[in-house]
C-alpha positions as CSV (number, residue, x, y, z in Angstrom):
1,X,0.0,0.0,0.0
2,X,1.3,3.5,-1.1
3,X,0.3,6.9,-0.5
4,X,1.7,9.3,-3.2
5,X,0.6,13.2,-4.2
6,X,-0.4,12.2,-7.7
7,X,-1.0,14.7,-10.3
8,X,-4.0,14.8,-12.8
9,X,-2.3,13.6,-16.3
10,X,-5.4,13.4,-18.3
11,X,-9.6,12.9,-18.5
12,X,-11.8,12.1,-21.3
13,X,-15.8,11.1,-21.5
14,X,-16.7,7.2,-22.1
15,X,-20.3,8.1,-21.9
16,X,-22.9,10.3,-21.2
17,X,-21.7,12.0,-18.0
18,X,-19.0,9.3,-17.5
19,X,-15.4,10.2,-16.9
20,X,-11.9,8.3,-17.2
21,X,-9.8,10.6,-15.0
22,X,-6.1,9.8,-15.3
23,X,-3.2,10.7,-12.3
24,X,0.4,9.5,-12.3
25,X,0.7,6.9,-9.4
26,X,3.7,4.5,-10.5
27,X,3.8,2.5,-7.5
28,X,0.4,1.6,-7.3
29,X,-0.1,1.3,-10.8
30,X,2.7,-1.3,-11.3
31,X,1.1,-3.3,-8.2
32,X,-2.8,-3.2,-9.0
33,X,-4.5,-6.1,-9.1
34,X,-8.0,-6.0,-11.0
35,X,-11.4,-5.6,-8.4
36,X,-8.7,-3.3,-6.5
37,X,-9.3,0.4,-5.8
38,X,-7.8,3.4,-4.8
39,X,-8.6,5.8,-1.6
40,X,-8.5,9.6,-3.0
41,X,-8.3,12.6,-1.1
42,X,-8.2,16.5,-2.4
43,X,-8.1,19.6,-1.1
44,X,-11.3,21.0,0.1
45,X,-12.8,17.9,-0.9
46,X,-15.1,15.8,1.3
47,X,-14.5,15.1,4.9
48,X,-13.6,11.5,3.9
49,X,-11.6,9.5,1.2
50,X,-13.5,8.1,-1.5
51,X,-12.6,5.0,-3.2
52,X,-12.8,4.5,-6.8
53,X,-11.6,1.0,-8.6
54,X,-8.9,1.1,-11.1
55,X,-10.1,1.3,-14.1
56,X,-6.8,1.0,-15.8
57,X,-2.8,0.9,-15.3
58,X,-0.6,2.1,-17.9
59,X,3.0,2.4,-17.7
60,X,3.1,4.8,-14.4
61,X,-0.9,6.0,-14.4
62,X,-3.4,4.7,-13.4
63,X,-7.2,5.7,-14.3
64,X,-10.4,5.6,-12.5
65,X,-13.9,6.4,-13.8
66,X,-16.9,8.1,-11.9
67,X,-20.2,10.5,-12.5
68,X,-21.0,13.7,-10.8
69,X,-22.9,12.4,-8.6
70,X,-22.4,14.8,-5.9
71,X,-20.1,17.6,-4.3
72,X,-17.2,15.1,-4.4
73,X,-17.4,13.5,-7.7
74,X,-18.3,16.8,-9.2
75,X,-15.2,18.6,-8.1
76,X,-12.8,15.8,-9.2
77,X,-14.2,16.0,-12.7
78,X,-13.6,19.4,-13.0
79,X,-9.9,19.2,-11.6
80,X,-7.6,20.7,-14.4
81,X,-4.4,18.7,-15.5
82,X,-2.1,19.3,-13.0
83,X,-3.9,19.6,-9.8
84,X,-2.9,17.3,-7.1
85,X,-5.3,14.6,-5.4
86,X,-3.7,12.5,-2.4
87,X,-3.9,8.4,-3.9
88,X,-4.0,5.9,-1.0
89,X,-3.7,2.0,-2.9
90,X,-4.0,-0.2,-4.0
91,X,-6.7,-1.8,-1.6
92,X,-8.7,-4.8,-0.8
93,X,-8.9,-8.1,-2.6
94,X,-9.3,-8.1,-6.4
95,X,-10.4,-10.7,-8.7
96,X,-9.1,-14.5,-9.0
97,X,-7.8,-15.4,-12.8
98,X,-5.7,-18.4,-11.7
99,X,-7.5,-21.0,-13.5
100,X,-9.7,-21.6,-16.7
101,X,-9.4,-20.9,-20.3
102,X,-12.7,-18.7,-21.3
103,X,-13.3,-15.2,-18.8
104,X,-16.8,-13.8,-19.1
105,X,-16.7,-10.1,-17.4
106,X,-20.5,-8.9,-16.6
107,X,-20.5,-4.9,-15.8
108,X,-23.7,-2.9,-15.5
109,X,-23.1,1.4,-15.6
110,X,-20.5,2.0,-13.6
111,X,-19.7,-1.5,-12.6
112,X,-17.6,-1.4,-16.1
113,X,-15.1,0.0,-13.3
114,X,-12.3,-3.0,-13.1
115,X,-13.1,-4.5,-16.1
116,X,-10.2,-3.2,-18.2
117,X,-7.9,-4.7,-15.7
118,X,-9.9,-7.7,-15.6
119,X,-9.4,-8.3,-19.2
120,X,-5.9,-7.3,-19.1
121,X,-5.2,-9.9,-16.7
122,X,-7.4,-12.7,-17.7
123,X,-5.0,-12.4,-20.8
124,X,-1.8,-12.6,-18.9
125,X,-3.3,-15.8,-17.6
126,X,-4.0,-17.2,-21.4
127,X,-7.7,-16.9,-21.1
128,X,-10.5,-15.6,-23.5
129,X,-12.2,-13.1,-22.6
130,X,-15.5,-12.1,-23.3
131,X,-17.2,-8.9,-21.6
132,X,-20.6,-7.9,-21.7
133,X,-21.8,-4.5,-20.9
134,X,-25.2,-3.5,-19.5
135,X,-27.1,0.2,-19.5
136,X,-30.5,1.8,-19.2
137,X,-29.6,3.1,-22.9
138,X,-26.8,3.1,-25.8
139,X,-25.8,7.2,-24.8
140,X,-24.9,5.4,-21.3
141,X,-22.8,2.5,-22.4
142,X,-19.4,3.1,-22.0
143,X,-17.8,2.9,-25.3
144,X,-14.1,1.6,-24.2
145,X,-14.4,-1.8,-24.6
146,X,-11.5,-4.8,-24.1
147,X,-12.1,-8.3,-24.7
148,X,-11.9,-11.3,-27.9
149,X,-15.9,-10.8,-28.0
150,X,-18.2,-8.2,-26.7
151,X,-21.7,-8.0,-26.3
152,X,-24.2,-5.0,-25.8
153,X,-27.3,-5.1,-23.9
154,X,-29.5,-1.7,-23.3
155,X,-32.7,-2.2,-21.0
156,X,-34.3,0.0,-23.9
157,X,-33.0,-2.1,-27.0
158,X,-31.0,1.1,-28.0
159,X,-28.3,-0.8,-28.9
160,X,-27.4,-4.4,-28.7
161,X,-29.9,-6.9,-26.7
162,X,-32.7,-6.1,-25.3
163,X,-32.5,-6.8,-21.6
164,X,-30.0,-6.6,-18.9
165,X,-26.3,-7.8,-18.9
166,X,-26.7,-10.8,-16.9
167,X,-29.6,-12.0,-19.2
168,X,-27.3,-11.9,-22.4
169,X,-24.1,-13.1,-20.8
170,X,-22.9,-16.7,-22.1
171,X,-21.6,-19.2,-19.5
172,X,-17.8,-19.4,-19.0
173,X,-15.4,-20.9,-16.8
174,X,-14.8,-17.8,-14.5
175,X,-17.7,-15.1,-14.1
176,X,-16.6,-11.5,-12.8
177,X,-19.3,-9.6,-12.7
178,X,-20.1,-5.9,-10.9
179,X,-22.6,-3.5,-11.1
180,X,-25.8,-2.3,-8.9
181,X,-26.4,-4.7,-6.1
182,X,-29.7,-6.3,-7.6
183,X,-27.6,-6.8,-11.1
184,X,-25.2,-8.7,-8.9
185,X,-28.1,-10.9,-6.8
186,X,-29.2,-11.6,-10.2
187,X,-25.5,-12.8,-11.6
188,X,-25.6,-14.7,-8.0
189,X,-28.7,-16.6,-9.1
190,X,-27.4,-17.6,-12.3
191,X,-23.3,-18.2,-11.4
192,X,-23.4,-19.1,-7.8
193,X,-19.9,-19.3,-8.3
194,X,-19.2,-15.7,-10.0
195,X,-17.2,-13.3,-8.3
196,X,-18.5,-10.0,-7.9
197,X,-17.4,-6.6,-7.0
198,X,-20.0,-5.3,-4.1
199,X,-21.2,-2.0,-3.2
200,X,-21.4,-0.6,-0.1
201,X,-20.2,2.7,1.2
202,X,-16.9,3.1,2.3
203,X,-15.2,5.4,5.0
204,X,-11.9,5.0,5.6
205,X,-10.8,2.3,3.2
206,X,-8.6,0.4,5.3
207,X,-10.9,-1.9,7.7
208,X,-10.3,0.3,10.8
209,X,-13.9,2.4,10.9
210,X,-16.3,-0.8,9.9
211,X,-18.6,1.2,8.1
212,X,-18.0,-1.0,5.0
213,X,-19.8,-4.5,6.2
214,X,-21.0,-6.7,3.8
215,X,-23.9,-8.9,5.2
216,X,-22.8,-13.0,5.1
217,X,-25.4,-15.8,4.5
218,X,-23.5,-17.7,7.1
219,X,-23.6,-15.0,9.7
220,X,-22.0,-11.8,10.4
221,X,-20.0,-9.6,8.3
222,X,-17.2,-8.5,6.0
223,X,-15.4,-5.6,5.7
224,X,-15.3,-4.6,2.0
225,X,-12.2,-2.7,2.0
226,X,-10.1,-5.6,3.2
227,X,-11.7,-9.0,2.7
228,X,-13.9,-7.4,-0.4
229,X,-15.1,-6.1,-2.3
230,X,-14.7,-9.0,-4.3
231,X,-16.3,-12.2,-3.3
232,X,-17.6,-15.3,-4.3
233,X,-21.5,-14.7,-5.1
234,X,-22.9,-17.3,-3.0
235,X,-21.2,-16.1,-0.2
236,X,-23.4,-13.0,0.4
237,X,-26.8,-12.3,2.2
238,X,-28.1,-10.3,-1.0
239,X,-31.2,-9.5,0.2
240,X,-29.6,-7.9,3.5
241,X,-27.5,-5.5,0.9
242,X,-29.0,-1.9,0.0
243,X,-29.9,-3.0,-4.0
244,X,-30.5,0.5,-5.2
245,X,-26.4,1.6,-4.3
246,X,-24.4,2.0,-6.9
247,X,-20.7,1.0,-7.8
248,X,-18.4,2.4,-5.5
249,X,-16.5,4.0,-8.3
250,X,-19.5,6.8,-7.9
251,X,-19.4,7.8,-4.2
252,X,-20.6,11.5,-4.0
């Protein structure tokens, strides 16, 4: 784990009202592990850190993407190339692409999040990859997409299939999936075995203030920030998870 001043190198739109925001990082973005994110703090930003996964890691940056979705998210998308935001990472557990030859990455909105990295390392480990991307229409699909095969799906039938991303997902020999919490008890119902990305709001990022616990279906609790957020699907007491949160990448 690092902390390191890192300065804003670059930012571009993926979709309507979606940002990749780039900052040099080296350390962390040479030791990033896909389903792992970063802990960001700026000045006269919020109170608190918040943590966005790593969208990508090139060379010494590393990326994130987010929405203005409040105060927070707002302020770091209007940050000019230069400023400074304080980069805490890389946390928590990522993803596990140890074994199998054929990767299928489900992400819904945001939840496209670790996906990039996903695919990047699912190739290190000599699998195919196939990623399908879910959202309420085509202007909200993000349009960076990195896999052998990729499928659409809009809940409008904008672009792609009709439906959600689960729905249109083929069956491979690992699942990673993340998105909004009832996207992911869906992918649970369907690939008990899937690992998914969970949301749940975060405070300090490093398992000391608990405000991060994921509910068990064998009693008690996680702490997303340290044994998460990425778990095995079966594992988790979905209906005892907010559903209408989304991806962590977009805390205010």
């Amino acid at each position: 784990m690092f902390l390191l001043d890192a300065p804003i190198t670059g930012r571009r739109e993926v979709a309507r009202g979606m940002f990749v925001l780039t900052m040099r990082a080296p350390e962390i973005a040479s030791t990033v592990r896909a389903g792992q994110f970063v802990n960001l703090g700026w000045s006269h930003g919020p109170l608190l850190r918040r943590p966005f996964s790593v969208y990508r890691a090139l060379d010494d940056d590393l990326e994130i993407v987010l929405k203005a979705v409040g105060a927070g998210t707002s302020a770091l998308i209007a940050m000019e190339i230069g400023d400074r935001v304080s980069c805490l990472g890389p946390l928590g557990n990522g993803f596990d692409l140890t074994a199998g030859d054929h990767a299928v990455l489900v992400s819904g909105g945001l939840g496209v999040a670790p996906m990039p990295l996903a695919a990047r390392d699912a190739r290190h480990a000599g699998m195919r990859v196939t990623w399908v991307h879910g959202a309420r229409t085509a202007a909200e699909l993000c349009t960076e997409a990195h896999a052998d095969h990729v499928v659409w799906a809009t809940d409008d039938g904008s672009r792609g299939e009709g439906g959600t991303a689960v729905a249109a997902a083929p069956d491979g020999d690992v699942v990673l999936a993340c998105g909004p919490n009832r996207m992911l008890a869906a992918a649970a119902e369907r690939w008990p075995g899937a690992q998914v990305a969970v949301e749940t709001y975060m405070g300090c990022g490093t398992g000391v203030c608990l405000g991060c616990a994921v509910p068990l279906k064998r009693g008690g609790y996680d702490r997303a920030c340290t044994e998460g957020p990425v778990y095995i699907a079966s594992e988790i007491d979905w209906a005892a998870l907010p559903s209408q949160l989304h991806y962590y990448a977009a805390s205010a």
